[in-house]
C-alpha positions in Angstrom: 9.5 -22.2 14.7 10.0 -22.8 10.9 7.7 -20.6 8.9 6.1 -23.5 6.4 5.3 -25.3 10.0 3.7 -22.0 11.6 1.8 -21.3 8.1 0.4 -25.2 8.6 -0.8 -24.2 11.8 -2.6 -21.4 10.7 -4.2 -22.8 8.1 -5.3 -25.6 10.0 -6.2 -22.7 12.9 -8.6 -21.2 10.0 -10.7 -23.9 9.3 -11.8 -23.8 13.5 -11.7 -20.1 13.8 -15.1 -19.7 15.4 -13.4 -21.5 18.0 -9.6 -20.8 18.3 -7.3 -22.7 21.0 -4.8 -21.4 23.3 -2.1 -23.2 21.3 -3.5 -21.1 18.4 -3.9 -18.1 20.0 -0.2 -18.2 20.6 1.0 -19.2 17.0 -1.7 -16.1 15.7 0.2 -13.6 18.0 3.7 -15.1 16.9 2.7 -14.0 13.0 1.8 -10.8 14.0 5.4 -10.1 15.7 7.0 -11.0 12.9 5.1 -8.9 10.6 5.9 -6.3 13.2 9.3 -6.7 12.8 9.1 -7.6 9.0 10.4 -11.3 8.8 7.5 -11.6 6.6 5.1 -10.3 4.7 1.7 -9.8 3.1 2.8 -10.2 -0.2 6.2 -11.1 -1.6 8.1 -10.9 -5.1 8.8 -14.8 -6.1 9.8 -15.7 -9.8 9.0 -12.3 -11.7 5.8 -12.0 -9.5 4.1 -10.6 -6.5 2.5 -13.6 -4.9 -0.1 -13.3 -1.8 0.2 -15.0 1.7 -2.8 -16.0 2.2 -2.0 -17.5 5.8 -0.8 -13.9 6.9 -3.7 -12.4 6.0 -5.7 -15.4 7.8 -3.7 -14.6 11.2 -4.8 -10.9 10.8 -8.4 -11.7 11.1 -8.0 -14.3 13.6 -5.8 -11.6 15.9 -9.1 -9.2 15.4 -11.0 -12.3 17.0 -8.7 -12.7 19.7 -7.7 -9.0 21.2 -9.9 -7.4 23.3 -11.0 -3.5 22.9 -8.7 -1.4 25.3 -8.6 2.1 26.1 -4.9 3.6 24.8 -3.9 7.1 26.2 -1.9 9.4 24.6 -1.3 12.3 26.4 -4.4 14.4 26.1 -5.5 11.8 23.3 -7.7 8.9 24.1 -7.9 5.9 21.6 -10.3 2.9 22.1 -9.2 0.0 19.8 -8.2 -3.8 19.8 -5.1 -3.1 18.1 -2.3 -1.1 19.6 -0.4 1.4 18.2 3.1 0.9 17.4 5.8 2.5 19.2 9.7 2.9 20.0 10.5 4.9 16.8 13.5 6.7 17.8 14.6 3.3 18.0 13.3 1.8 14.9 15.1 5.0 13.2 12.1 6.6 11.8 10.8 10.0 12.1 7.2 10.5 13.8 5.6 14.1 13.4 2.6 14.3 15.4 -0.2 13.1 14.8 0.9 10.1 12.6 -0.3 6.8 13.8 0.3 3.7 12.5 -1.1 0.4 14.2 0.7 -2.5 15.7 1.6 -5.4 12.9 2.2 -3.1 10.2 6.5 -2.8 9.2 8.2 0.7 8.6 11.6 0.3 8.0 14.8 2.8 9.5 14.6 6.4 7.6 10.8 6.4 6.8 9.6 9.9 7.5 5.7 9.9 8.3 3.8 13.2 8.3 0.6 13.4 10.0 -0.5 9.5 8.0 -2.3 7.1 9.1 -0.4 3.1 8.3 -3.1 -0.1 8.8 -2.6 -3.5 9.7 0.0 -5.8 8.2 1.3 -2.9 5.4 5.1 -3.0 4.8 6.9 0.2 3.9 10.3 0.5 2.6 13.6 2.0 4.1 13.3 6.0 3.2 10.1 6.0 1.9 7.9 9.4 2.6 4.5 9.5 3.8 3.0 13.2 3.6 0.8 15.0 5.3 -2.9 12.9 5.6 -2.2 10.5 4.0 -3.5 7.0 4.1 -1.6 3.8 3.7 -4.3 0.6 4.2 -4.2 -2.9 5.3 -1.6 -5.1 4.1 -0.5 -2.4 1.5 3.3 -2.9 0.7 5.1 0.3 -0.5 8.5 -0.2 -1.6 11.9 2.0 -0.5 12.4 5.9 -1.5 8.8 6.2 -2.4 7.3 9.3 -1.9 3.6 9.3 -1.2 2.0 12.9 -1.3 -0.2 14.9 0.4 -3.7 13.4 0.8 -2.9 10.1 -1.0 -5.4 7.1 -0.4 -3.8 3.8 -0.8 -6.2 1.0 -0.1 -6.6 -1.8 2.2 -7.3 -5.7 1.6 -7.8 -8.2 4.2 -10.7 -9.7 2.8 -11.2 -11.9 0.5 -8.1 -13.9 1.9 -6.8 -14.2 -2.1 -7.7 -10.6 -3.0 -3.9 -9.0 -3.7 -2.8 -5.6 -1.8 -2.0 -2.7 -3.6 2.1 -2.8 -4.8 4.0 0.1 -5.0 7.4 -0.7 -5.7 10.8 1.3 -5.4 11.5 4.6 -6.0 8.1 5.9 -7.5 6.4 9.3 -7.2 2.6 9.4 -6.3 1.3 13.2 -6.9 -1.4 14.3 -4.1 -5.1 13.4 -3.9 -4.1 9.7 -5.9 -6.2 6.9 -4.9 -4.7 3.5 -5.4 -7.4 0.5 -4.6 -8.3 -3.4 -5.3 -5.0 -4.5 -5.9 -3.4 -2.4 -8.3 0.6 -2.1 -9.1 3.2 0.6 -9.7 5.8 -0.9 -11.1 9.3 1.0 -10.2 10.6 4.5 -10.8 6.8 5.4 -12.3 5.3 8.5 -11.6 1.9 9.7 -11.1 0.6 13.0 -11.3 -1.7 14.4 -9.3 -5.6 13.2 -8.9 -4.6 9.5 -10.6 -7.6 7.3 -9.8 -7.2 3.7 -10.4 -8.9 0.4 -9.3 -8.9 -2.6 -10.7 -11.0 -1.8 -13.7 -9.9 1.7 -14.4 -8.5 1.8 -18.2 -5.2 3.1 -18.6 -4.0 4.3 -21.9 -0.6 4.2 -22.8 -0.7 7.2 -25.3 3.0 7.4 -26.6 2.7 6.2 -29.6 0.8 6.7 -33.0 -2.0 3.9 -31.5 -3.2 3.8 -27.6 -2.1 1.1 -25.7 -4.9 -0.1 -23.4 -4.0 -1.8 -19.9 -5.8 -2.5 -16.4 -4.1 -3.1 -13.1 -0.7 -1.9 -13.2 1.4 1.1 -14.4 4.7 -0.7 -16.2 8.0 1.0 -14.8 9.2 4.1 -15.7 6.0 5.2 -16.6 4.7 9.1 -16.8 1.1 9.0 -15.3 -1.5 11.3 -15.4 -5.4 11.7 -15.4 -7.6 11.2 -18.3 -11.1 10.6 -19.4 -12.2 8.7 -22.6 -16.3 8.8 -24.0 -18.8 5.8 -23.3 -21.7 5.0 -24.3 -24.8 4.5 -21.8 -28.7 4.5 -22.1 -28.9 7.9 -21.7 -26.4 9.5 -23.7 -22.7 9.6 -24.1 -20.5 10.5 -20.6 -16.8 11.0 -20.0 -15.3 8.1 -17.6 -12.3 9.1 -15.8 -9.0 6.9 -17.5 -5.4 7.3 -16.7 -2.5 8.5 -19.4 0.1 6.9 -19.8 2.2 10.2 -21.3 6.0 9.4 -21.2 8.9 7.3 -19.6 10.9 8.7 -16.8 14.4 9.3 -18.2 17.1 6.8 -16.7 19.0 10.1 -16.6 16.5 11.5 -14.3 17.3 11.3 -10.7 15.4 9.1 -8.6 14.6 12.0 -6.1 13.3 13.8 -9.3 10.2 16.0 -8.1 6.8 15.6 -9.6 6.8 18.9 -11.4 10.1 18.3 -13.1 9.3 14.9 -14.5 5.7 16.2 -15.9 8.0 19.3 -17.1 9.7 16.8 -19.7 6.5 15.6 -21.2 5.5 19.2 -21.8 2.2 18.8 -18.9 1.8 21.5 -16.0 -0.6 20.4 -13.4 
């Protein structure tokens, strides 16, 4: 089946989701193989921009609708879910270490290492991306290739509302441990962030490289040096620090891509 002809059929499956059909059963469990596989995906670079497919996301709710809790059995481990897990990674190419999970309907491509992680629903990861120890990569979030993603990262998950964007991290960017990445935000490539970044949607980010601060919201432009800030506002009861991100530096295009946290933040004269 074409894809603008199963992405019809969703959306015309979405308008009578309280009451889904067999016919549309079958075309929601068709979308979620292919993200499974990654024919498509959440969201997808067109024209200079990251657009959001809706329609995806629709499916994924619908599938919740549809799939029955089950108990799943893992050796001594006992899950009790709607979703299954994914499977066959020796396959797929991609190293496990227990106890990484990561559900059915999300994509990891061949050479993705996954530490003891969690992956959610309909996220896309790149080929030789890391995902370290407890770390958390949420619904629909699409990471890009030969990212590494540290220790105790939080990246968060969208499914609703249907137009609400994922959070973007795009190739070959560094995320120090303990970031938290939420409502949509984008890392543009070969940026990296030190440890402790905390951006949403409305977290200022000052680009502080030159004689004036730059102010931003919602994505870190490529290259970029990142770390965490804090910047005075005013409120009724007296003047408080608001945490902020720095903008400190560009990553060297002499710098290797596998450059290490510590060696980039070395460059800009900032120990962590």
């Amino acid at each position: 089946m074409k894809i603008d002809q199963l992405k019809l059929d969703i959306e015309t499956a979405w308008k009578n989701r309280k009451e889904l059909s067999t016919d549309s059963s079958r075309r929601v469990i068709h979308v979620m193989d292919l993200l499974e596989k990654g024919t498509i995906r959440v969201s997808e670079f067109v024209n200079g921009k990251w657009r959001v497919n809706e329609w995806i996301k629709q499916a994924i709710i619908m599938y919740f609708s549809i799939m029955e809790m089950n108990v799943v059995e893992l050796g001594p481990l006992e899950f009790y879910d709607k979703i299954p897990i994914k499977n066959k990674f020796k396959e797929k190419g991609i190293r496990v270490v227990p106890t990484a999970v990561a559900r059915y309907g999300s994509y990891i491509s061949h050479g993705v290492v996954l530490m003891p992680s969690y992956v959610n629903i309909g996220a896309y990861i790149g080929e030789k991306t890391m995902v370290d120890t407890w770390a958390t990569v949420g619904s629909c979030a699409q990471i890009g290739s030969r990212v590494h993603i540290s220790g105790g990262v939080g990246i968060g998950g969208v499914l609703e509302p249907i137009q609400a964007s994922p959070v973007i991290i795009e190739d070959d960017v560094f995320i120090g441990s303990r970031c938290i990445l939420v409502e949509g935000v984008i890392i543009e490539r070969e940026a990296v962030l030190g440890a402790n970044v905390v951006l949403t949607a409305s977290t200022k980010i000052f680009d502080v490289t030159n004689d004036k601060p730059v102010e931003r919201k919602g994505f870190i432009p490529k290259y970029s040096v990142v770390i965490p800030g804090s910047f005075p506002k005013k409120f009724p009861s007296g003047i408080y620090h608001v945490p902020c991100a720095l903008i400190i530096g560009k990553r060297k295009d002499s710098t290797n891509k596998k450059t290490s946290l510590n060696e980039a933040l070395r460059t800009h004269n900032i120990v962590l």
